[in-house]
SEGU-132560 format. One record per residue: residue number from 0; y, z, x of N, C-alpha, C in turn; residue in one letter. Coordinates in steps of 0.1 Angstrom, whole numbers. Layout:
N
   seq    n.c2    n.c3    n.c1   ca.c2   ca.c3   ca.c1    c.c2    c.c3    c.c1   type
   NUM       Y       Z       X       Y       Z       X       Y       Z       X      a
...
***
This chain:
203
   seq    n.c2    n.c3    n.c1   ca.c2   ca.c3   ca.c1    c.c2    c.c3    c.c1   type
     0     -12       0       8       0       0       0      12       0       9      x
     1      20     -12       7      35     -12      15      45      -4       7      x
     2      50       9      12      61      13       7      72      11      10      x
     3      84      14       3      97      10      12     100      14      22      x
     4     100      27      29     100      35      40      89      42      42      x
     5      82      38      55      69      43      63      79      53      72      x
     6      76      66      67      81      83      76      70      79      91      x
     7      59      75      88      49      78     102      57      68     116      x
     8      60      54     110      65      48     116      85      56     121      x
     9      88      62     111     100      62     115      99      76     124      x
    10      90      84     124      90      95     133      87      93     146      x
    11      79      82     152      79      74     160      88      65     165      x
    12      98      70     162     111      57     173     118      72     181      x
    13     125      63     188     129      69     200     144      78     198      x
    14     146      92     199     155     101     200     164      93     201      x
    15     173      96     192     190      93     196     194     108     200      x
    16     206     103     208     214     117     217     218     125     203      x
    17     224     115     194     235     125     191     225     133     181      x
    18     214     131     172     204     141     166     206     140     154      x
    19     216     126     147     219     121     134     211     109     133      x
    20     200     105     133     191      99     133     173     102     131      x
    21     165      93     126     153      97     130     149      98     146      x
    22     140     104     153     134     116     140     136     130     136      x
    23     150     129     142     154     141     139     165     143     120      x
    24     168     136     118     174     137     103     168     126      98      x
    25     162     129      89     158     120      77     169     113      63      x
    26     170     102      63     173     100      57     176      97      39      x
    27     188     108      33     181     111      18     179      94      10      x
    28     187      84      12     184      74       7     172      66       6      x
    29     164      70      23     152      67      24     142      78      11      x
    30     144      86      13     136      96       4     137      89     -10      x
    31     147      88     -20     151      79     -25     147      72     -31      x
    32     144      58     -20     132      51     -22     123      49     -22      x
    33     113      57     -19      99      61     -16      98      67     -31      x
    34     109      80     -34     102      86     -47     106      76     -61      x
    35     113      67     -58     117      60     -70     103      49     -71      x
    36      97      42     -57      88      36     -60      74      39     -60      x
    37      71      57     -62      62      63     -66      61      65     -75      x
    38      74      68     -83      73      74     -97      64      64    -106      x
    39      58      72    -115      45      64    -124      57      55    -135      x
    40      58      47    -139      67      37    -146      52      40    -164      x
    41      58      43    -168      51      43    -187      54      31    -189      x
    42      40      26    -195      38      14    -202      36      11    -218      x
    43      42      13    -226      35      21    -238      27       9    -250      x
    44      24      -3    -236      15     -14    -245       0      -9    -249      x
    45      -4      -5    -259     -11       0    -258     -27     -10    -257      x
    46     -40       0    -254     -48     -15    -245     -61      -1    -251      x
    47     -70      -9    -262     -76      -6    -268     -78       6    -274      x
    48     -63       6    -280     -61      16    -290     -52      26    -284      x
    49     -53      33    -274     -47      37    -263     -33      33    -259      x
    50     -22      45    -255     -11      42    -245      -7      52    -244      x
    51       4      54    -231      10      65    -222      26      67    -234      x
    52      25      84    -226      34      83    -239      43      95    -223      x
    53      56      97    -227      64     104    -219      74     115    -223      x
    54      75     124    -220      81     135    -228      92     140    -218      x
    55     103     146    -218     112     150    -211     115     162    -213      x
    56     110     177    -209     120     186    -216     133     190    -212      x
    57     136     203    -219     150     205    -216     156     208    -202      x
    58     145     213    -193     143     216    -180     144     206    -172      x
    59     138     196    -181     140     183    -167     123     183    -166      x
    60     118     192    -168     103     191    -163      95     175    -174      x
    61      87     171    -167      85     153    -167      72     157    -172      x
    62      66     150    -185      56     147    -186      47     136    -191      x
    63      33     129    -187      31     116    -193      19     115    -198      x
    64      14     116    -206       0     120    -216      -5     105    -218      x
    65     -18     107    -224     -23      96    -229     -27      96    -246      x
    66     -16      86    -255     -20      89    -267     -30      75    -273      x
    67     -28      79    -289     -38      68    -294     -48      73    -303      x
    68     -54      67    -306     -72      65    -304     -82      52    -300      x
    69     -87      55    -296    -100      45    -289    -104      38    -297      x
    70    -103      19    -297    -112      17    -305    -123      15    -299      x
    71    -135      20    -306    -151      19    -300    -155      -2    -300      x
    72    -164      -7    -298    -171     -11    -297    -170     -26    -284      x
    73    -166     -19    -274    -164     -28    -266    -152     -34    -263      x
    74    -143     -40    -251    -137     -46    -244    -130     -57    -248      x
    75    -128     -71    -247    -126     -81    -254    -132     -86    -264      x
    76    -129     -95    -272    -131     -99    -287    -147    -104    -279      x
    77    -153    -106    -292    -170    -115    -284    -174    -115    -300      x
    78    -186    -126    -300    -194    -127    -314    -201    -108    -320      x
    79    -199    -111    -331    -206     -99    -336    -200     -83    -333      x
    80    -188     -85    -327    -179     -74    -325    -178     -61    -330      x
    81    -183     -51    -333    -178     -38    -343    -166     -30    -339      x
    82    -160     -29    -344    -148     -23    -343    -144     -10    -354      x
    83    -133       1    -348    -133      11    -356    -124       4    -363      x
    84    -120       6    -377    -112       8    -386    -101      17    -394      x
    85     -91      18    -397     -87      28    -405     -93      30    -418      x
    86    -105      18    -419    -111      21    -435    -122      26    -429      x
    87    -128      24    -417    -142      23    -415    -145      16    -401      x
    88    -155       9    -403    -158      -2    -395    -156     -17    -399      x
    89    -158     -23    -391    -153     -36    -394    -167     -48    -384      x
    90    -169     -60    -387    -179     -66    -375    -176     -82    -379      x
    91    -172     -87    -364    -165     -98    -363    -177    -111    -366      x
    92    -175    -122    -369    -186    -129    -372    -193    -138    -355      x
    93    -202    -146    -358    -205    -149    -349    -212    -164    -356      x
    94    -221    -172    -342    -236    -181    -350    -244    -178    -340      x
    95    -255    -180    -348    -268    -182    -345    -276    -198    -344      x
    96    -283    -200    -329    -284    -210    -325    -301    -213    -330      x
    97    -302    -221    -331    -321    -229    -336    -325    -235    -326      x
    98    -338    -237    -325    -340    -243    -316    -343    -261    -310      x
    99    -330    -268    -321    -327    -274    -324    -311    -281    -322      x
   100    -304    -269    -321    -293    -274    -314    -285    -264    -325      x
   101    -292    -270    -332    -277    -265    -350    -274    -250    -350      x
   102    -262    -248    -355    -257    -235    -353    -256    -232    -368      x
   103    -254    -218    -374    -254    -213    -388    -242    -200    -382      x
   104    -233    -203    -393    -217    -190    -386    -228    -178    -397      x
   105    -221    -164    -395    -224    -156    -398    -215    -153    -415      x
   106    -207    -153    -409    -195    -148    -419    -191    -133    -414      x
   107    -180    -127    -415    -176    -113    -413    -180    -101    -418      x
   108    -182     -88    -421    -186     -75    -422    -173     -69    -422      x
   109    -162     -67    -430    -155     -59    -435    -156     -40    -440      x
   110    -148     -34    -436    -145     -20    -444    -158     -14    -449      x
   111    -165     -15    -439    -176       0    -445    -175      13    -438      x
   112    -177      20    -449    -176      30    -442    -193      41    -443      x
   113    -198      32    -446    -218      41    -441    -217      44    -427      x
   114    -225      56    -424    -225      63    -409    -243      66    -406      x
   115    -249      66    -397    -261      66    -389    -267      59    -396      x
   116    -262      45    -392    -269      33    -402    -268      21    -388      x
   117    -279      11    -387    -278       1    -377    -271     -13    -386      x
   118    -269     -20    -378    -261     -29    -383    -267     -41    -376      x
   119    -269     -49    -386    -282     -63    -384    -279     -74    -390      x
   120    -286     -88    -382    -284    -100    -390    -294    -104    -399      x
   121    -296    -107    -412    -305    -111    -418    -305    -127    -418      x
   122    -320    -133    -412    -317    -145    -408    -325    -149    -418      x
   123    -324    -162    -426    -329    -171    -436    -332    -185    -431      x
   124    -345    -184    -431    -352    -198    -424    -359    -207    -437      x
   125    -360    -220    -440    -363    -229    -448    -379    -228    -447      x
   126    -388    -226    -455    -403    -222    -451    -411    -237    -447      x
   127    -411    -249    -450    -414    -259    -443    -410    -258    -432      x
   128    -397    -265    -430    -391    -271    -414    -387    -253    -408      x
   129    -391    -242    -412    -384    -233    -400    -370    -228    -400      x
   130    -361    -242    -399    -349    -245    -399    -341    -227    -406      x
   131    -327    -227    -395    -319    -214    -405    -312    -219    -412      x
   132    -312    -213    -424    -301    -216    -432    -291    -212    -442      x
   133    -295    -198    -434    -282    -186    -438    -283    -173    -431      x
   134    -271    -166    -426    -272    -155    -422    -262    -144    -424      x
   135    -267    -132    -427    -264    -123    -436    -257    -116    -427      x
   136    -247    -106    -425    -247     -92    -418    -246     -77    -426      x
   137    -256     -72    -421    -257     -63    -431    -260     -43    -427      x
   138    -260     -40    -434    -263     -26    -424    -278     -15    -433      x
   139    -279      -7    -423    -292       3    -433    -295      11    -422      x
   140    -299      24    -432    -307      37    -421    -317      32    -414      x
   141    -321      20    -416    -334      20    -407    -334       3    -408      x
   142    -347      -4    -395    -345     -20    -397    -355     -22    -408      x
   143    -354     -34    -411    -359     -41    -416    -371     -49    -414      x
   144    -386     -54    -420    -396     -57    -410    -394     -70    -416      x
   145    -394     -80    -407    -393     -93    -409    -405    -103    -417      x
   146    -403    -111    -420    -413    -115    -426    -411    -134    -424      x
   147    -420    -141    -431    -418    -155    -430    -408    -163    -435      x
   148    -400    -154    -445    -383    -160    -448    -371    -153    -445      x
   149    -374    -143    -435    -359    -138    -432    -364    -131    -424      x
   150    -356    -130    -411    -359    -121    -398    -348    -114    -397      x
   151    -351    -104    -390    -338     -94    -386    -333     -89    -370      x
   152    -321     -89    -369    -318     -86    -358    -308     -78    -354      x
   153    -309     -68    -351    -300     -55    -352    -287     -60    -335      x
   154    -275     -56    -340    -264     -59    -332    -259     -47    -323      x
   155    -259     -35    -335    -253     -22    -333    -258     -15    -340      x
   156    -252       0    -336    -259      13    -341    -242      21    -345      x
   157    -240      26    -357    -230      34    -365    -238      47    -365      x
   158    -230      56    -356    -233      69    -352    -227      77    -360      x
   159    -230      92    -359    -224     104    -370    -210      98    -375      x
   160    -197      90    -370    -186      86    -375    -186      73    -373      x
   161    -173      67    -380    -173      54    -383    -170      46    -366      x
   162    -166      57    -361    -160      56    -343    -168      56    -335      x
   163    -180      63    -341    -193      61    -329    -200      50    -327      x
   164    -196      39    -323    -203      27    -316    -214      24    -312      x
   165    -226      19    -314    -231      14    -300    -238       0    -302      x
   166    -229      -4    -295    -228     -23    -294    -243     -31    -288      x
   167    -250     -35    -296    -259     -39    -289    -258     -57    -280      x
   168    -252     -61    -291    -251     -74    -290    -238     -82    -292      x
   169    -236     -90    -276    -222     -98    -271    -217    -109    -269      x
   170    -228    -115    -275    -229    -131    -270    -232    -136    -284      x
   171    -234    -152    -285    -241    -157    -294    -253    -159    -296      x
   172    -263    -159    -300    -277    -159    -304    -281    -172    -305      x
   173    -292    -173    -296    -300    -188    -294    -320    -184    -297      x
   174    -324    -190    -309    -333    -181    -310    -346    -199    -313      x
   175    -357    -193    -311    -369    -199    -314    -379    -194    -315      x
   176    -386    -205    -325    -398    -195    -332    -408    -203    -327      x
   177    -416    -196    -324    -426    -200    -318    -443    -192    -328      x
   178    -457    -201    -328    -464    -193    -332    -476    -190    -318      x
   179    -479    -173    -320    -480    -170    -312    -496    -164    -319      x
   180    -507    -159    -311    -522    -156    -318    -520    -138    -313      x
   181    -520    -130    -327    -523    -115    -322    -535    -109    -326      x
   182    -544    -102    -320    -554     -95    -325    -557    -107    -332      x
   183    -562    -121    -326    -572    -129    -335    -565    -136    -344      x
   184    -553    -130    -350    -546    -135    -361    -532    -146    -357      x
   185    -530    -157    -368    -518    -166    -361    -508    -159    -366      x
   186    -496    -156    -360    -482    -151    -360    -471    -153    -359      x
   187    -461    -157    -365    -449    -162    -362    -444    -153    -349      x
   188    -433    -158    -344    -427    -148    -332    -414    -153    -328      x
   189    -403    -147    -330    -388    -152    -325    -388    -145    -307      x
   190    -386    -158    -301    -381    -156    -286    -366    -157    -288      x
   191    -357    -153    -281    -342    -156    -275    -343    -165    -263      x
   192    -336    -177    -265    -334    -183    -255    -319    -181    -248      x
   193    -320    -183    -231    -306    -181    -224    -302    -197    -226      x
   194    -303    -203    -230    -296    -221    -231    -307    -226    -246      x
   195    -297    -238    -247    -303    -250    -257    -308    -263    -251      x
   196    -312    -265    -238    -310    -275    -232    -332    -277    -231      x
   197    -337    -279    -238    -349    -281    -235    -358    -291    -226      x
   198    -364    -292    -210    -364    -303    -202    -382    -299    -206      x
   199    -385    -312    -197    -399    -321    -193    -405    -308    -182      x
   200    -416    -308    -184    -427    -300    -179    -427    -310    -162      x
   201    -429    -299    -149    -432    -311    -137    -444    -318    -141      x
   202    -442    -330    -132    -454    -340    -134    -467    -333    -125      x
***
């Protein structure tokens, strides 16, 4: 950190006779500017719910707190977002990818206010082609077990308050169904894919 006046440096130069100089007198303008470019500067933009707030009393004694409240659910905006509310919660929409290319938007999750409840996509697949073709967001004390026309996929978790966050999911969803054999039996099965870009097996 470059400050205006380096004291290490200035105590290091060389005696003057007359003893009005460093490093024998310091100088107050130097002082000055060192404490004017230390002082903490209050910003009161506030940055996820949050800002510095400054009080003066009558003494002169200086103080700078941190007011607000926090909104919970994560950092910058992103698909599927929860966020605190003054009604509640709130959950930003997102899509979901097929394994086909096609996307289905979500729609938004407005003003609830239910507490120790997860928060999930109800996904609607076409029973011939697979295909989605609607997706719900929705919330409940417990998930949902999926079945051959609607799968579920939990985002977040709504803890004892509408403030208690926990974000599971930040991205958009790329999903494929695949059938898979369990205990003998055939099975549907949703994989997540990281891309839509499907290539050729090596030769």
């Amino acid at each position: 950190m470059k400050i205006p006046v380096d004291f290490e440096q200035k105590v290091k130069m060389p005696a003057q006779i007359n003893g009005r100089s460093y490093p024998y007198q310091i100088s107050a303008k130097d002082l000055m500017d060192d404490f004017r470019y230390a002082a903490l500067q209050v910003d009161q933009t506030p940055v996820g719910g949050l800002y510095l707030t400054e009080e003066i009393s009558i003494s002169g004694e200086r103080t700078v707190k941190l007011d607000g409240e926090a909104v919970s659910g994560g950092g910058s905006d992103h698909p599927w977002k929860i966020t605190s509310t003054e009604n509640g919660w709130s959950v930003a929409a997102g899509d979901v990818y097929s394994q086909d290319g096609s996307s289905v938007p979500s729609g938004s999750l407005s003003d609830q206010t239910s507490t120790n409840v997860y928060v999930f996509l109800e996904i609607e697949r076409e029973s011939a082609t697979r295909a989605i073709t609607n997706i719900n967001l929705e919330s409940n004390a417990s998930e949902y077990s999926s079945n051959d026309s609607y799968q579920y996929r939990v985002i977040g978790y709504i803890g004892a308050t509408t403030s208690d966050i926990i974000q599971y999911q930040f991205e958009e969803i790329r999903l494929s169904e695949e059938l898979v054999v369990v205990n003998g039996e055939f099975k549907l099965q949703v994989y997540e894919m990281s891309h839509q870009n499907n290539y050729d097996p090596p030769a």
